[in-house]
TIRO-2110 file (N, C-alpha, C; in Angstrom, 1 decimal):
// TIRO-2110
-48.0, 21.1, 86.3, N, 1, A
-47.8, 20.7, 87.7, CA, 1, A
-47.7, 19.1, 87.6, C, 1, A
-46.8, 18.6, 88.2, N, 2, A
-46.5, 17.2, 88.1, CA, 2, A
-48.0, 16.4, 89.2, C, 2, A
-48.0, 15.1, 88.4, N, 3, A
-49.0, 14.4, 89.2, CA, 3, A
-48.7, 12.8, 89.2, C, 3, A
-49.0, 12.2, 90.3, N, 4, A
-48.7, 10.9, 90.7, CA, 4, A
-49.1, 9.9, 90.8, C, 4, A
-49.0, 8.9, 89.9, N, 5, A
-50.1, 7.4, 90.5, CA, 5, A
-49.3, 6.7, 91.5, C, 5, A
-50.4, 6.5, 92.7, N, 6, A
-50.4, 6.2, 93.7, CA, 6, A
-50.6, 4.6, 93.5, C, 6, A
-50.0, 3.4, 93.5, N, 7, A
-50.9, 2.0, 93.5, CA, 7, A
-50.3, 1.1, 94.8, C, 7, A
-51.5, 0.5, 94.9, N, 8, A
-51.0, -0.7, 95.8, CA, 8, A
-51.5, -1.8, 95.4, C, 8, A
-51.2, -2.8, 95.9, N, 9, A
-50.9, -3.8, 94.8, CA, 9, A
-50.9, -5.5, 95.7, C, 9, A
-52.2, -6.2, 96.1, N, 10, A
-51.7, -8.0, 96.0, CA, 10, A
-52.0, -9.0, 95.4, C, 10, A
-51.3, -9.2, 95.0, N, 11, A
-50.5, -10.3, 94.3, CA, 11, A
-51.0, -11.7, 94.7, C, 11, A
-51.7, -12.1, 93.9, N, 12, A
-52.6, -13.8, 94.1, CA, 12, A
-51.4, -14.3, 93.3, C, 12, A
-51.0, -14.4, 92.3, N, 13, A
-50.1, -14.9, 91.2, CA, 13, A
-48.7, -14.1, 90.6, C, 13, A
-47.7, -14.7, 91.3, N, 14, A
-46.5, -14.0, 91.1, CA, 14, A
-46.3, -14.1, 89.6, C, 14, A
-46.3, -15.2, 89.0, N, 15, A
-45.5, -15.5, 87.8, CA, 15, A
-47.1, -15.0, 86.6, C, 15, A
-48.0, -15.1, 86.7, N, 16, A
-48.8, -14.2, 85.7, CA, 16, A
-49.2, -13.1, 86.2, C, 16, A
-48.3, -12.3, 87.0, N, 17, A
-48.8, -10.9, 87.7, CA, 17, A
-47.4, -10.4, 86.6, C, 17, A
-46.3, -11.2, 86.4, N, 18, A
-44.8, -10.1, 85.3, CA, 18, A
-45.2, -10.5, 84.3, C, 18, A
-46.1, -11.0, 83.8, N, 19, A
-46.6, -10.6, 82.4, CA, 19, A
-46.9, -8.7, 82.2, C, 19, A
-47.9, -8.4, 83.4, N, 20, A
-48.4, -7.3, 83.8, CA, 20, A
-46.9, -6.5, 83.9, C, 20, A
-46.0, -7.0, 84.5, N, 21, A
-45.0, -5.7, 84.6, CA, 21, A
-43.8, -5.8, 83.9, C, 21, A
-44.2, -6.3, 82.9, N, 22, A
-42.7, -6.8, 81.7, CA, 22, A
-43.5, -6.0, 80.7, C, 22, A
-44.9, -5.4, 80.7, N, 23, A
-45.3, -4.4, 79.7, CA, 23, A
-45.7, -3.4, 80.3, C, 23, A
-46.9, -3.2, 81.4, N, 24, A
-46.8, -1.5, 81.7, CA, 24, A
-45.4, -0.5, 82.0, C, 24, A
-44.2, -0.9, 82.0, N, 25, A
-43.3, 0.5, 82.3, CA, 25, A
-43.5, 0.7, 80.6, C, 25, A
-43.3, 0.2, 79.5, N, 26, A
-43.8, 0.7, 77.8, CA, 26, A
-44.5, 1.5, 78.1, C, 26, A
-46.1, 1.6, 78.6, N, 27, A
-46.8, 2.6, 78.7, CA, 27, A
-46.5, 3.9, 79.3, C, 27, A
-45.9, 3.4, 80.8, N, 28, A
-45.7, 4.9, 81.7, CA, 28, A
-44.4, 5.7, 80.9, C, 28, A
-43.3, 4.7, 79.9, N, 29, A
-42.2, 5.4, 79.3, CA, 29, A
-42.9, 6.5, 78.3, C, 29, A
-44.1, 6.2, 77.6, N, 30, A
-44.7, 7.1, 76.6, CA, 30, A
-44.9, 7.8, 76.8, C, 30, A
-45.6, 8.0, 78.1, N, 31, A
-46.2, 9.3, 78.9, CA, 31, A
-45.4, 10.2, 80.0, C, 31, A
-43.9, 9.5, 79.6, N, 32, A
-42.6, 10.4, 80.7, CA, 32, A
-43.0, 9.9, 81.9, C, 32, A
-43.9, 8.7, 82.6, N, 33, A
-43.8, 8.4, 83.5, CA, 33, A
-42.3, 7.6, 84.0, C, 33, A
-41.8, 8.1, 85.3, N, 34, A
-40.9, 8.0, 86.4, CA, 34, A
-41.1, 7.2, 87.9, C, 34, A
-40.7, 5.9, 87.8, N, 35, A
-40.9, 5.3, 88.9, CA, 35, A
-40.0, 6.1, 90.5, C, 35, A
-40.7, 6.4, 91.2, N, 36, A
-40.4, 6.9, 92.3, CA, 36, A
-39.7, 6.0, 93.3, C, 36, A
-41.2, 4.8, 93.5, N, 37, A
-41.3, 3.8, 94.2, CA, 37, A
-41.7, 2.6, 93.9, C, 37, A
-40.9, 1.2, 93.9, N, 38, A
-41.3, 0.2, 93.0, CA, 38, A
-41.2, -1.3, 93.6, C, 38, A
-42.2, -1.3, 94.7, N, 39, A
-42.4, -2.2, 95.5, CA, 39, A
-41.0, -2.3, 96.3, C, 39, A
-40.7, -1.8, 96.7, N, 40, A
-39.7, -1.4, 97.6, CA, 40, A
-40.7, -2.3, 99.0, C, 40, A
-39.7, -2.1, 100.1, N, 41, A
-39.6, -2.3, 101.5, CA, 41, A
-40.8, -1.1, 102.4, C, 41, A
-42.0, -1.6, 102.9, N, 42, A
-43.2, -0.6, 103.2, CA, 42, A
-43.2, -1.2, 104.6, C, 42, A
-44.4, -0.2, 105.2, N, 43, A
-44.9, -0.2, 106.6, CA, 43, A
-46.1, 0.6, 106.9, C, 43, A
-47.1, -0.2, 107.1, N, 44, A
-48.4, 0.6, 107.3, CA, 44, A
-48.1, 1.4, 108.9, C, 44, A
-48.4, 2.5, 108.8, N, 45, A
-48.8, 3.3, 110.1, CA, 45, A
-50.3, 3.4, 110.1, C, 45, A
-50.9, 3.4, 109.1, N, 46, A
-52.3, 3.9, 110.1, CA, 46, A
-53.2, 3.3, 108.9, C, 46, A
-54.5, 3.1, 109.0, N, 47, A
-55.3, 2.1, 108.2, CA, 47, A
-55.3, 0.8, 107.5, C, 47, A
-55.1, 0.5, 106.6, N, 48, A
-55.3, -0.7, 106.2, CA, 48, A
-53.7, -1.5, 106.1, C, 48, A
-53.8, -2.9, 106.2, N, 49, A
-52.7, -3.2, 106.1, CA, 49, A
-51.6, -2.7, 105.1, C, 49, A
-50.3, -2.8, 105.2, N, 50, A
-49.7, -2.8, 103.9, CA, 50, A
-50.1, -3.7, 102.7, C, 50, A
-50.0, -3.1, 101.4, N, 51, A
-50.2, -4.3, 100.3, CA, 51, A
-49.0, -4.8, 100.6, C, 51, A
-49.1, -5.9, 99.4, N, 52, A
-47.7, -6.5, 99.4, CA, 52, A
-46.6, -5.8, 98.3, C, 52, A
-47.2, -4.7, 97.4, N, 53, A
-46.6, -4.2, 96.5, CA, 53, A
-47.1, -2.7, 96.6, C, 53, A
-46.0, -1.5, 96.6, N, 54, A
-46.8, -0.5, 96.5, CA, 54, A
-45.9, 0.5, 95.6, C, 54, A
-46.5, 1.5, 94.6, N, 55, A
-45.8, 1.7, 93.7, CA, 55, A
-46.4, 3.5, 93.3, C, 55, A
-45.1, 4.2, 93.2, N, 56, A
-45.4, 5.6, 92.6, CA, 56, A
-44.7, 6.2, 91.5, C, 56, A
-45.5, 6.5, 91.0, N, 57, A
-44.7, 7.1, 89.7, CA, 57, A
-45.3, 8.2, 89.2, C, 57, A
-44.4, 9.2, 88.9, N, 58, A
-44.5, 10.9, 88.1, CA, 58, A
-44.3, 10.6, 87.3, C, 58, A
-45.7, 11.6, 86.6, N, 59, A
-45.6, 12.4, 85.8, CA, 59, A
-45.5, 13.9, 85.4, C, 59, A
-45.4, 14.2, 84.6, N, 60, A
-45.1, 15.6, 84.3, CA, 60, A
-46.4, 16.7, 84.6, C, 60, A
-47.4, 15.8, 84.5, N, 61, A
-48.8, 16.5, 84.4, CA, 61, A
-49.8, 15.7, 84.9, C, 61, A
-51.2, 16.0, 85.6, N, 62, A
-52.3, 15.4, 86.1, CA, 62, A
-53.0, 14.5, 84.3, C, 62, A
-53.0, 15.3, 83.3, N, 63, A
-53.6, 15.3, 82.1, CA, 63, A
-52.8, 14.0, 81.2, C, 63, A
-51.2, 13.7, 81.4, N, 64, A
-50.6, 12.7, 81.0, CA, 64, A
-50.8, 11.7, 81.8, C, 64, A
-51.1, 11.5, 83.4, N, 65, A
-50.8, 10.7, 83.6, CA, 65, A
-52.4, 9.9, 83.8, C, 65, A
-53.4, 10.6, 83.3, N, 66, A
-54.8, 10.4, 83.1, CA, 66, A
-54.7, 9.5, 81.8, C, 66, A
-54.2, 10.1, 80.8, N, 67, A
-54.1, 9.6, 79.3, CA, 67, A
-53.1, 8.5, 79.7, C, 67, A
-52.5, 8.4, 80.4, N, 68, A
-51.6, 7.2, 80.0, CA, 68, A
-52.5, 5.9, 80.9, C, 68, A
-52.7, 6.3, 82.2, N, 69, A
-54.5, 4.9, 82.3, CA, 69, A
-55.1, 4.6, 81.1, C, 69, A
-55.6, 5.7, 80.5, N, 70, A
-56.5, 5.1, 79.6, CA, 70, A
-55.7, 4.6, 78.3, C, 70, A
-54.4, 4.8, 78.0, N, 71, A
-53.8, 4.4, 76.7, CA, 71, A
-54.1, 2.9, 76.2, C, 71, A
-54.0, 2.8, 75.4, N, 72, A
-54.2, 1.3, 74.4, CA, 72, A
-53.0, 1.0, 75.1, C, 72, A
-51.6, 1.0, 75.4, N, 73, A
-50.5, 0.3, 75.5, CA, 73, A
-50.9, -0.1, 77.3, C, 73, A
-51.6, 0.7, 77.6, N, 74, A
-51.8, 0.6, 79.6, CA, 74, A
-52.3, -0.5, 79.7, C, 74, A
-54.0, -0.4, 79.1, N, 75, A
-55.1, -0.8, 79.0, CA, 75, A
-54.8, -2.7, 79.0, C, 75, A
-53.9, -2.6, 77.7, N, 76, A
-53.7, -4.1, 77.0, CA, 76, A
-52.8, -4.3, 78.6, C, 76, A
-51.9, -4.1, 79.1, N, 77, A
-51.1, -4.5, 80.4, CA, 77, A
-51.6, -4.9, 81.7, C, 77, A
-52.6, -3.8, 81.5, N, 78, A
-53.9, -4.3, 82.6, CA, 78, A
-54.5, -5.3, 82.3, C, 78, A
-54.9, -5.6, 81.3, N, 79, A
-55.5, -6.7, 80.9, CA, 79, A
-54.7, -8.5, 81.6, C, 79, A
-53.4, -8.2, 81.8, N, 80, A
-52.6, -9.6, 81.9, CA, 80, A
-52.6, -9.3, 83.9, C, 80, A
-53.0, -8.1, 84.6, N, 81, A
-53.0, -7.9, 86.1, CA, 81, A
-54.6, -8.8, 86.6, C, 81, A
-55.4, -8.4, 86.1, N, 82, A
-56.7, -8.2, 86.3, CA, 82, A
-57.0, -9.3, 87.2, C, 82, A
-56.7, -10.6, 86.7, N, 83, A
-57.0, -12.1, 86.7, CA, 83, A
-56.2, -12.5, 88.1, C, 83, A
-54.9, -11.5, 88.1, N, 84, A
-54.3, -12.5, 89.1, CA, 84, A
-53.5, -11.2, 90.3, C, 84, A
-54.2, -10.1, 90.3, N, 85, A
-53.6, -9.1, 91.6, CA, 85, A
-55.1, -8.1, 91.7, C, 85, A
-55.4, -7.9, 92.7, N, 86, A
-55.8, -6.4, 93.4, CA, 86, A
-55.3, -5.4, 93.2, C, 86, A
-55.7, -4.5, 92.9, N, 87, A
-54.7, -3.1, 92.7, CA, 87, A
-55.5, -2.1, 92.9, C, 87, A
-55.4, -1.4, 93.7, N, 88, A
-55.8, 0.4, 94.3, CA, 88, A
-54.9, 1.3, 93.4, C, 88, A
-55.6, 2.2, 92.4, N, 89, A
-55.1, 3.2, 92.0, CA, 89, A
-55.3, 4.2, 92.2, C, 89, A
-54.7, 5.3, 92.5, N, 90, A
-55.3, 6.6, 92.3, CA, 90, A
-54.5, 7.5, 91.8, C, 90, A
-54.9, 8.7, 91.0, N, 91, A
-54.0, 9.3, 90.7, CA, 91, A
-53.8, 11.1, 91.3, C, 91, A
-52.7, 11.8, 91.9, N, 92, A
-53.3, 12.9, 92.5, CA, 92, A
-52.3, 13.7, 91.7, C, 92, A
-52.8, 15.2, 91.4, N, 93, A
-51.6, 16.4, 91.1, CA, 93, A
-51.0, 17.1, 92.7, C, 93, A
-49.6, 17.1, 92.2, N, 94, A
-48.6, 17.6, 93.2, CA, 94, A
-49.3, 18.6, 93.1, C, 94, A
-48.6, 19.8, 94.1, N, 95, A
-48.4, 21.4, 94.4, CA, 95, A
-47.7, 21.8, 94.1, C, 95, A
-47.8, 23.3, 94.0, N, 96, A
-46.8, 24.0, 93.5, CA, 96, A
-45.6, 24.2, 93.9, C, 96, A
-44.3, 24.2, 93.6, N, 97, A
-43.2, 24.3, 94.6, CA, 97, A
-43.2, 25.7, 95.4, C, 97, A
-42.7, 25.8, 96.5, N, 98, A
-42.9, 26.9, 97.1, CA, 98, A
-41.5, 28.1, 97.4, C, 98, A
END
């Protein structure tokens, strides 16, 4: 069953935040992760403001897209966000098609 990281995303520091994204899609490519949505044009309807960045991306499975957070290639990418953006992750499995 395919499952999806959900993120949102602001950004203190534009130019050491693409350090961060000039290496995590390497990771999500290892794990068949599929950008959905990639800070595209947003609008909060109900709770918290919109971030400034919000981002989804499939995977094939709840179990890859677990292993690819924790990967050594994620991990080290995260490492270059940490210092200069906010980020809400979460990851959920789709349903079954019906």
């Amino acid at each position: 069953m395919k499952a999806y990281w959900i993120a949102h995303v602001d950004i203190a520091d534009p130019d050491h935040y693409s350090q961060y994204t000039q290496r995590a899609p390497k990771a999500f490519a290892e794990f068949g992760g599929r950008f959905l949505a990639r800070g595209g044009r947003s609008e909060a309807m109900e709770g918290r403001k919109a971030p400034q960045r919000s981002v989804v991306i499939e995977f094939d499975s709840f179990e890859k897209a677990v292993a690819c957070y924790h990967s050594a290639a994620y991990q080290e990418a995260k490492s270059y966000r940490e210092e200069w953006a906010k980020a809400e992750i979460i990851i959920v499995e789709g349903v079954a098609p019906i």
